[in-house]
N, C-alpha and C positions, 0 to 999 in steps of 0.2 A: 453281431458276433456273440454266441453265448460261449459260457466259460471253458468247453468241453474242445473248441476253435480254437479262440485264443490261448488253453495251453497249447494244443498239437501244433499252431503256426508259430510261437515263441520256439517251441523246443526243434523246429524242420527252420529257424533263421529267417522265417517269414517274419510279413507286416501283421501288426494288432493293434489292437486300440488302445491298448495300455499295457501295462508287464502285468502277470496274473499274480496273484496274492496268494499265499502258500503259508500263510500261518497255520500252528499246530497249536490246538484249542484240545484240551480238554477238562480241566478243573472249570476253567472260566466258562466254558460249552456248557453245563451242567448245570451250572447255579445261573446260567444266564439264562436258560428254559425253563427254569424252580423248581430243579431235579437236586435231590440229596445224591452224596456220591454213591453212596453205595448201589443205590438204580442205575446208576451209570456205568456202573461197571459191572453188573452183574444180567443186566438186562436189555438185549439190544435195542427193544425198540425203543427205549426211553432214548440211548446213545443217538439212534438215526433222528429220533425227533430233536435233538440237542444239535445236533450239526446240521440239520438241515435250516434251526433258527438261524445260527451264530452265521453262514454261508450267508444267505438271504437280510441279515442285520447289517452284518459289515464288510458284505463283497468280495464274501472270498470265490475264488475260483478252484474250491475243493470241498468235498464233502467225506469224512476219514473216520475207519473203524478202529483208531487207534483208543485206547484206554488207560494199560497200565502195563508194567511189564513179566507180570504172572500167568500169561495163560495157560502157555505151554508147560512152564512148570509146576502150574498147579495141578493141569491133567497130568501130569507124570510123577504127582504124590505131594508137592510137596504143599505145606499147609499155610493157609495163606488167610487172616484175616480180615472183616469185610466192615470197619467201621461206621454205622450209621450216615457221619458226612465228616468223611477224614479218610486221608490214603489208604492202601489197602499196607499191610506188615504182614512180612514174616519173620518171625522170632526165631526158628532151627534151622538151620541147612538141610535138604535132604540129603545128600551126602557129606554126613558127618566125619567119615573116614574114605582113605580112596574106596576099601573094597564094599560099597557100597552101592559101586557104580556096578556091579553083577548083578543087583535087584533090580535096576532098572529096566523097563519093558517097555517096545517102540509103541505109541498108538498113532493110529490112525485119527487126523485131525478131526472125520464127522463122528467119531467115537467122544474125543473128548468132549466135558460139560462149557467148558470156556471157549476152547480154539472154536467149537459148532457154534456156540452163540456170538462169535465174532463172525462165521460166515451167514448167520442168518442175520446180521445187520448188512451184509453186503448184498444179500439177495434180495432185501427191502429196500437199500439204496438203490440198485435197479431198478427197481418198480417205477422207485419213485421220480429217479433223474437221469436214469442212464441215459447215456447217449444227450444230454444237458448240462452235466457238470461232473469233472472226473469222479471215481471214486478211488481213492487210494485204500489197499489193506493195510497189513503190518506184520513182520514177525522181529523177532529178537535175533542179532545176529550169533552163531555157536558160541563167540567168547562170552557174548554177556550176558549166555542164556547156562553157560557154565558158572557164570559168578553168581547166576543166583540161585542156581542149586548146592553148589557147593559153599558161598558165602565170599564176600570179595575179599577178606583178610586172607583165607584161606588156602585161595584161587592160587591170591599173589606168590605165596611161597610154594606152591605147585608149581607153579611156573620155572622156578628156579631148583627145587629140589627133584621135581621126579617129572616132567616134560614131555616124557614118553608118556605116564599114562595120563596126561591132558591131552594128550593129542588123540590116545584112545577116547576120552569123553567127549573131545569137538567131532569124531569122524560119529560117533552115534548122534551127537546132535545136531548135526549139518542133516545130517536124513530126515529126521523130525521138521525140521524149517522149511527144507525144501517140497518134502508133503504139503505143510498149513501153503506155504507160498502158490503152490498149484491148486490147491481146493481154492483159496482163496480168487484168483485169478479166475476160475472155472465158474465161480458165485457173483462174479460180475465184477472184480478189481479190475480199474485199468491201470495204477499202478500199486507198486507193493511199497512201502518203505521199512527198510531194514534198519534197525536201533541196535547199537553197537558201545554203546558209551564207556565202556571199559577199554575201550581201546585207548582210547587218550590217556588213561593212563601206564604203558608201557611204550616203550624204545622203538624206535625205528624198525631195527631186525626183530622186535616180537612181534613185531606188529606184520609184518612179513612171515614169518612163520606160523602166527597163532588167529591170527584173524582174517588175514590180506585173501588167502585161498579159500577159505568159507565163505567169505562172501563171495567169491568169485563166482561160486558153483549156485549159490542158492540165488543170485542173478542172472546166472544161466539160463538156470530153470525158468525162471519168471520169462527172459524176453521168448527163450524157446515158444513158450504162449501168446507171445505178441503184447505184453505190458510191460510197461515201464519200470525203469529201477531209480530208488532213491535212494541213497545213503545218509542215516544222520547219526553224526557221533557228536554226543555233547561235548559242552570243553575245549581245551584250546589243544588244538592238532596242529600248530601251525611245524612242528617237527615231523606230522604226518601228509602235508600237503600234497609231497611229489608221490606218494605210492595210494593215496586215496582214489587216483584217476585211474588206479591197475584196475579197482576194483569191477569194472563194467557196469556202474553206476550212472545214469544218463542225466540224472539230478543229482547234486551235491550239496546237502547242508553243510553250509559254514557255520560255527558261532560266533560271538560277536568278537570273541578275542583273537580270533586270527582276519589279518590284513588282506580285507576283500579285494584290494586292487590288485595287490601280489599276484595272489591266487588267481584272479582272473587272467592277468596274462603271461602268467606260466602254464593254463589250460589253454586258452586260446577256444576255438571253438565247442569242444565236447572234454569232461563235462557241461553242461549248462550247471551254473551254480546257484547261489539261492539264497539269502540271506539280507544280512546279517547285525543289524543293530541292535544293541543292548535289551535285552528285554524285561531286566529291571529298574534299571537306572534310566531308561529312555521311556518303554512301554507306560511301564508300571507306574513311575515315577515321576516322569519327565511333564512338562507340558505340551501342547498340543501344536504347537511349534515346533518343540523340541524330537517330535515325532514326525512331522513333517518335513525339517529339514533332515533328518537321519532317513528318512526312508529316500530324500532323494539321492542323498547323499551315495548311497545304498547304488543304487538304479546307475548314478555315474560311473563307479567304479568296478563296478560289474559286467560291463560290458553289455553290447546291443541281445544277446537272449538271457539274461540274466532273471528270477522267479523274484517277488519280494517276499520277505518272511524278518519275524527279529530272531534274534540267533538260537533261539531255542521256543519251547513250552510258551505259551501267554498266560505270565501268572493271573492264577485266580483275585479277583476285586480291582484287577485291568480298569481305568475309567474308558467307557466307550465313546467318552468323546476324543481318547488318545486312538482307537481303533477307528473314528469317523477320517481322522486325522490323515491314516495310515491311506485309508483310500480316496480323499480327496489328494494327496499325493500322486497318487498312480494315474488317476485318469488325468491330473496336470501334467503328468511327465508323458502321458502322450498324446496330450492335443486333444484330449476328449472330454474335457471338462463338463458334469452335469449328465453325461450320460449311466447313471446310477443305474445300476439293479437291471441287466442290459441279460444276464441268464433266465 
């Protein structure tokens, strides 16, 4: 069964040889290949030969163009520095004031310099594994592709003082998403996952209002093409759990602070969800026990299609033998023990 199997039979309720591994690498992707960050992010092919290590190292059952959360807003002006080997920063908003959101102009994702070099990592992941091991895209979901043009302090009290025109900058930026999300998909995604992390921190009903309907539409778009939808909102959503499944999301990242048994049998069938142990305190941190029993821990309570992942990013200087850990788990939890490296 290679990995491309074992997700579609996990996610369709069938039989697999283990639950697929869904960790989100990319700091640790990067220095684990002997890539400085800034090649990682600025340059796909370093990115594909990074995830095609870390996949191949510690048996993941994914290979992902995710980076950073500036693509789109970099091609759409806003200025974004490239640190040697350190995150990327942006220092200004590009909308410094609302009326600013008048300069901005739609592009076309194979126009921009970033969103095009994320789909020429997905048309190299093709090459290299399609039809072998998924390949997931990524785009930013409208709200939290609004906090980072406009800034997240900012955002916030937009939200609350002038509401109408956020809603005018999520309706032009839901357009933007759902472009990269279709180029993306077209370049060889089988699925996309949508980064939303500003949502966790707003209310129930904003989250209803301000996030819940953009992503609906830009998951639209994606299955319209026959790929899969993931949502990941960092943080603890456990106030967001009952309207996270509106979203038409077929995978759901949990993090680690919301209660994976809840959540799984308040969904019950779909979503499939995905997660969720600590990923610094256990990953990072923990020993290699401590990682083994959290991942099974994980797999119980999640229910029989459950993905394993820890609840967010795998920080970077992760010991790999907390990630050996992670998947000698998996192939224990299904009877397949010793069957390593099986993609």
């Amino acid at each position: 069964m290679n990995c491309l199997e074992r997700v579609s039979n996990r996610l369709q309720g069938r039989s697999v040889d283990r639950p697929p591994n869904f960790d989100i690498m990319m700091t640790f992707a990067a220095h684990h290949a002997g890539h400085r960050l800034r090649e990682y992010y600025l340059d796909h092919r370093v990115l594909v030969e990074s995830n095609l290590r870390v996949a191949g190292d510690f048996d993941l059952d994914i290979v992902q163009a995710i980076s950073d959360p500036y693509r789109e807003a970099a091609d759409l002006g806003l200025a974004v520095e490239f640190p040697d080997d350190g995150l990327p920063v942006s220092k200004q908003p590009l909308l410094a004031t609302p009326e600013d959101l008048q300069r901005l102009t739609p592009i076309r994702p194979e126009e921009g310099r970033r969103m095009s070099d994320r789909i020429g990592a997905l048309e190299l992941f093709k090459t290299e594994v399609g039809g072998v091991i998924p390949i997931m895209g990524w785009v930013e979901g409208a709200l939290a592709e609004a906090a980072d043009l406009r800034g997240m302090h900012n955002l916030m009290i937009d939200l609350h003082d002038r509401p109408e025109w956020v809603e005018q900058l999520l309706e032009f930026l839901v357009e933007i998403e759902v472009g990269f999300a279709r180029a993306q998909v077209r370049a060889g995604a089988d699925i996309i996952g949508l980064g939303d992390a500003v949502a966790s921190q707003i209310s129930p009903a904003m989250y209803r209002e301000f996030a819940l309907p953009y992503e609906q539409r830009i998951f639209q778009a994606v299955k319209e093409l026959g790929a899969v939808a993931r949502l990941h909102i960092c943080g603890d959503t456990t106030h967001l759990v009952d309207d996270m499944k509106e979203s038409g999301a077929d995978i759901l990242d949990l993090d680690w602070m919301v209660d994976f048994a809840t959540a799984a049998a308040s969904y019950g069938d779909h979503p499939v969800l995905c997660g969720n142990f600590d990923p610094v305190a256990v990953m990072l941190q923990g020993t290699e026990q401590q990682v083994y029993d959290a991942t099974h821990a994980c797999l119980k309570a999640g229910g029989e299609r459950c993905f394993s992942m820890a609840g967010c990013e795998i920080p970077d200087k992760t010991p790999v033998e907390n990630l050996h850990a992670q998947s000698r788990a998996l192939w224990d939890f299904g009877g397949a023990a010793g069957l390593h490296g099986s993609c």
